[in-house]
VOVO-711575 format. One record per residue (C-alpha): x, y, z; residue in one letter. Coordinates in Angstrom, 3 decimals. Example, Ala and Ser with C-alpha at 12.3 -4.5 7.8 and 13.67 -1.06 7.14 Angstrom:
// residues 2
<site <12.300 -4.500 7.800> "a">
<site <13.670 -1.060 7.140> "s">
// end
This chain:
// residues 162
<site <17.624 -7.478 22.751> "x">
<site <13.981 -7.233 20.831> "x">
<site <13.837 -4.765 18.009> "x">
<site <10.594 -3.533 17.476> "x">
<site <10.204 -1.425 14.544> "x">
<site <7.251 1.257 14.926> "x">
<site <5.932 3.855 12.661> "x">
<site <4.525 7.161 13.892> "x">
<site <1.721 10.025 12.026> "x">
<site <2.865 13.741 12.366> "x">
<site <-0.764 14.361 11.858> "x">
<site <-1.850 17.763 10.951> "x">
<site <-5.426 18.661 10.522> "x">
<site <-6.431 21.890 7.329> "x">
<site <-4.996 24.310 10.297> "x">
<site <-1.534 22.691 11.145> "x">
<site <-2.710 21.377 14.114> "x">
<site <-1.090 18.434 15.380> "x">
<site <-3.103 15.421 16.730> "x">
<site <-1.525 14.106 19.923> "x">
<site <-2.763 11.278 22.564> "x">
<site <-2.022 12.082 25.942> "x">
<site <-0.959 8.702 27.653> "x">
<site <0.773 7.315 30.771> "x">
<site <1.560 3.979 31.325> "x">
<site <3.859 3.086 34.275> "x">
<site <5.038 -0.779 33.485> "x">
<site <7.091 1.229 30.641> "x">
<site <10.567 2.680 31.726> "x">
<site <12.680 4.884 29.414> "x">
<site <15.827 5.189 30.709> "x">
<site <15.870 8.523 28.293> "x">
<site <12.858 10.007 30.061> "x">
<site <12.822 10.794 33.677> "x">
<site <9.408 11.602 34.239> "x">
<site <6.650 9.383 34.718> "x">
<site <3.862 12.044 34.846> "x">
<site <1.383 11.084 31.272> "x">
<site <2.788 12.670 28.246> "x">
<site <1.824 13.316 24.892> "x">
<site <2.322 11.521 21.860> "x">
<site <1.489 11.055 17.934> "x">
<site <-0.760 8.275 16.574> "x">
<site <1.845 5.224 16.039> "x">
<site <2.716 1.875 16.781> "x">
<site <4.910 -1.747 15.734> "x">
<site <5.239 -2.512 12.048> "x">
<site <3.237 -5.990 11.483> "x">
<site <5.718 -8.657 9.555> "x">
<site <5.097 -8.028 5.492> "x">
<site <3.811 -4.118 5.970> "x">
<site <6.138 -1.253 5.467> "x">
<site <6.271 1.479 8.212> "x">
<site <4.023 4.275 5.858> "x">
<site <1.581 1.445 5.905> "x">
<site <1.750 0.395 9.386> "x">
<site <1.461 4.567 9.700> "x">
<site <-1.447 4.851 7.996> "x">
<site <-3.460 1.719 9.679> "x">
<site <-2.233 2.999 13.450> "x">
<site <-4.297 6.097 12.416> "x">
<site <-7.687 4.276 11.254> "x">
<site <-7.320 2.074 13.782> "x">
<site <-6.733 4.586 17.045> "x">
<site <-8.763 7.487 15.537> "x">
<site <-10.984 6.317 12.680> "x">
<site <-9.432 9.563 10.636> "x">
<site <-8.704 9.842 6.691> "x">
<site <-5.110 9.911 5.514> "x">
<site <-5.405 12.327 2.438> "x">
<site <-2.528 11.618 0.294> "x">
<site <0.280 9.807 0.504> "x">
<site <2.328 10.063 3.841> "x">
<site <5.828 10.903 3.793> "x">
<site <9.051 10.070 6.099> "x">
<site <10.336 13.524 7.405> "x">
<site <11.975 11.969 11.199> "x">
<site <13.925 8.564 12.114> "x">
<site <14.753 7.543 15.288> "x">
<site <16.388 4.581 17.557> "x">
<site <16.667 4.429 21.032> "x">
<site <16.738 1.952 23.886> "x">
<site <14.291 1.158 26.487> "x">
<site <12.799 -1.297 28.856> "x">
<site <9.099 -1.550 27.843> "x">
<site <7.387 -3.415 30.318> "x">
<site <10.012 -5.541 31.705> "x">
<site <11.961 -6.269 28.203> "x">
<site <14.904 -4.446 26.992> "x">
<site <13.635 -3.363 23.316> "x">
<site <15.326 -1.529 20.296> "x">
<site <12.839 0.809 18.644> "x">
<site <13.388 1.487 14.944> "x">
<site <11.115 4.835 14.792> "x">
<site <10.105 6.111 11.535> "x">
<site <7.677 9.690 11.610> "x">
<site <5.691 10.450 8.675> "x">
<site <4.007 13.490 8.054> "x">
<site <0.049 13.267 6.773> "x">
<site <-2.890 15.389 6.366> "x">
<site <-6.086 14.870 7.119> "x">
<site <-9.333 17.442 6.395> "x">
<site <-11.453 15.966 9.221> "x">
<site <-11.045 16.354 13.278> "x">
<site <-13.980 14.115 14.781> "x">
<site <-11.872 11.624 15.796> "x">
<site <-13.218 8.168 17.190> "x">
<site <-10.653 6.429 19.325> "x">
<site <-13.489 3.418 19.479> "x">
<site <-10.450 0.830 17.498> "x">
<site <-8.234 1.287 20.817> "x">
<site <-7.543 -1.779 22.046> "x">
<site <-8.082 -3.103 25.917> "x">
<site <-4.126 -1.915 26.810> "x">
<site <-4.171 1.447 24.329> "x">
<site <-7.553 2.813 26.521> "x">
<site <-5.911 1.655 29.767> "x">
<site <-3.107 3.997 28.939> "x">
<site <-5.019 6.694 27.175> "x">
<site <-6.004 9.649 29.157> "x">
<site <-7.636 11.714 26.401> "x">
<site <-6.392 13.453 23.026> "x">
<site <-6.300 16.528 21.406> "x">
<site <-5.251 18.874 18.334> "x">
<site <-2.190 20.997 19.252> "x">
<site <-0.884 24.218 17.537> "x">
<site <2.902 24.582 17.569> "x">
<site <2.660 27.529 19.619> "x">
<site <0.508 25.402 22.065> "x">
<site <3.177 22.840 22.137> "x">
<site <5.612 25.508 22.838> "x">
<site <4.022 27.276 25.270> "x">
<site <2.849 24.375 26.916> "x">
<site <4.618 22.610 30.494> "x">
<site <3.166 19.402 29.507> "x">
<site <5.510 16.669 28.553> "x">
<site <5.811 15.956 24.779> "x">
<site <7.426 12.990 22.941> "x">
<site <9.860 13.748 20.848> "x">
<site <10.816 16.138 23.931> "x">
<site <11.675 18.762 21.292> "x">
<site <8.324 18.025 19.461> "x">
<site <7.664 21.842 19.092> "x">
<site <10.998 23.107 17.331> "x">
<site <10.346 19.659 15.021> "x">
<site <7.400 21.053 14.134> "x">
<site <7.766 24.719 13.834> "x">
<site <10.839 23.635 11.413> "x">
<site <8.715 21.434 9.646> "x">
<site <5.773 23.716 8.876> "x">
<site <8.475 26.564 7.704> "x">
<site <10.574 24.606 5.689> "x">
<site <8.550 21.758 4.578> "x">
<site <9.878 18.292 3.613> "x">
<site <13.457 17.150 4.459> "x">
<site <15.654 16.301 1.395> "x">
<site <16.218 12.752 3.458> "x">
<site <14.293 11.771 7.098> "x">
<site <16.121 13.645 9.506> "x">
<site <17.998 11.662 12.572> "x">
<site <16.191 12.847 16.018> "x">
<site <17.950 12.550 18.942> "x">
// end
């Protein structure tokens, strides 16, 4: 099986908004996730060999939106899971790090060719949006995350999602 180890941005804009892509891509099966309909999910991708996952966090994010890490990121959410992704049984090694930005003109021009065949749009999401909201959200319990980690700030140690 193919391990692919991929970093994630819990980016929040000066309001607590979350930045989210909406996406759908249907050559990727997750045995996990029964729905097919597009969903939405934080800027992310695979670790390159020699980078560390904050790293690989923190180029996803000038490379899909073009927007200013301020600070230094920080791991608040680990996760592995299996799924076919196009065609291949993977491993992902999922590491989320939380990051501010003060800006919210985003440019998604860095996509590449497959990213803007899968990306339907994006957005900035309040919790309560997320909450409220019948869409389809990856984590799945992407609001309580959040609400949890806007009350109580950083984990003591990256918390294990399910």
């Amino acid at each position: 099986m193919k391990e692919r180890p991929s970093a994630r941005l819990v980016l929040l804009d000066p309001q607590d908004r979350l930045f989210l892509f909406n996406v759908h891509d249907p050559k990727v099966f997750d045995p996990a996730n029964p729905f097919f309909d597009p969903f939405w999910v934080m800027i992310g991708g695979m670790v390159d060999p020699g980078e560390d996952f904050a790293q690989a966090a923190v180029r996803e994010a000038g490379e899909e939106t073009k927007l200013p890490i301020i600070g230094t990121p920080r791991w608040v959410w680990t996760r592995e899971r299996r799924m076919s992704w196009r065609g291949t049984e993977v491993m992902h090694r999922e590491r989320f790090f939380l990051a501010r930005t003060d800006r919210t003109a985003v440019d998604t021009s860095g996509l590449d060719e497959k990213e803007r065949l899968w990306t339907l749009g994006h957005r900035w999401w309040t919790v309560d949006e997320i909450a409220e909201s019948s869409e389809h959200f990856e984590p799945r319990d992407l609001a309580t995350r959040l609400k949890i980690l806007l009350r109580d700030g950083l984990p003591n140690e990256p918390i294990v999602l399910s």
